[in-house]
N, C-alpha and C positions, 0 to 999 in steps of 0.2 A: 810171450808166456812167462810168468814166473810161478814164484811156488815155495812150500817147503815139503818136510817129509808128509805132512799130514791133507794138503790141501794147494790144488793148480788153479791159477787164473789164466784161462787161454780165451783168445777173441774168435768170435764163431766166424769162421770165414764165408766171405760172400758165394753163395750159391750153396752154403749148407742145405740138407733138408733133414725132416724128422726123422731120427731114429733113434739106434742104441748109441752111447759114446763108450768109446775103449781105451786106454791107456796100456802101453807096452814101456815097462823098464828093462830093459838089455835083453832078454828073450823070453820075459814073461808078459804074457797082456792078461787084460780082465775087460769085460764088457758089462753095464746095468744090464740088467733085467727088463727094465719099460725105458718107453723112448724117450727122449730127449726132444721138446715140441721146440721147433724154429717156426716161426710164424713170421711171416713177411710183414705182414698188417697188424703186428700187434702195436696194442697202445701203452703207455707209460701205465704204473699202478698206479690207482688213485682212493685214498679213504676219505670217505667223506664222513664218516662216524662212527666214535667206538663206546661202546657202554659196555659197563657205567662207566663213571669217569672217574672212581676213588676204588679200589680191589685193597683184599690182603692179596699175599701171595699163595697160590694155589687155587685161588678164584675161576671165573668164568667169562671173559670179554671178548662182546664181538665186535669184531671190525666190520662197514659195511664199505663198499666202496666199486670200484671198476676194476677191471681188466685184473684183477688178482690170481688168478689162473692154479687154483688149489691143487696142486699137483706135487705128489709124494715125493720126497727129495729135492723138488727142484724150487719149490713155494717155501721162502722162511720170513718168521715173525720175531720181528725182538723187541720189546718194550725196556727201555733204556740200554746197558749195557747187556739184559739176560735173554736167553734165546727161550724159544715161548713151544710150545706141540702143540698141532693143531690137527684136531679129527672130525671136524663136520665141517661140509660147506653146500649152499646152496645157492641158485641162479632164480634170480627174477629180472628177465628183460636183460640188461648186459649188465645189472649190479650183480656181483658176490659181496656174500655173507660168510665171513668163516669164523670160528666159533674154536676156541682154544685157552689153555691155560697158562701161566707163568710159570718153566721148571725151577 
């Protein structure tokens, strides 16, 4: 595990299963609200296309691709160095589509 004040890189250990994650410093803990999916079988993310291919910034681009798993907190996008919000996604077949702008 490391870290700093603002953000933990911890390895999910084997035999995890889906739930909340909680973090305690000295005698305070906090728990998310939605769970945390561990999925045994999941697959690597995969894009296979993003339109358009030229935006300003505050545009509209979707990515379409695999195993994207659009999930609040736990799903992030960044198109180069800037982190992007994303609020639609949809499934067709095991493609996701999510659908977000550049902050």
């Amino acid at each position: 595990m490391s870290g700093s004040v603002g953000e933990l890189l911890v390895l999910v250990p084997a035999g995890a299963v889906t739930g909340p994650i909680s973090v305690t410093v000295g005698s305070q803990s906090v728990a998310n609200s939605t769970d945390f999916v561990v999925d045994q079988n999941a697959q690597q993310p995969r894009i296979d296309a993003i339109a358009p291919d030229v935006v300003n910034a505050g545009a509209t681009v979707t990515v379409t691709g695999g195993s994207l798993y659009p999930i609040p907190y736990q799903t992030t996008a960044r198109i180069g160095a800037s982190g992007c919000a994303w609020w639609g996604a949809a499934f067709v077949d095991e493609r996701a589509h999510l659908v977000g702008a550049l902050q």
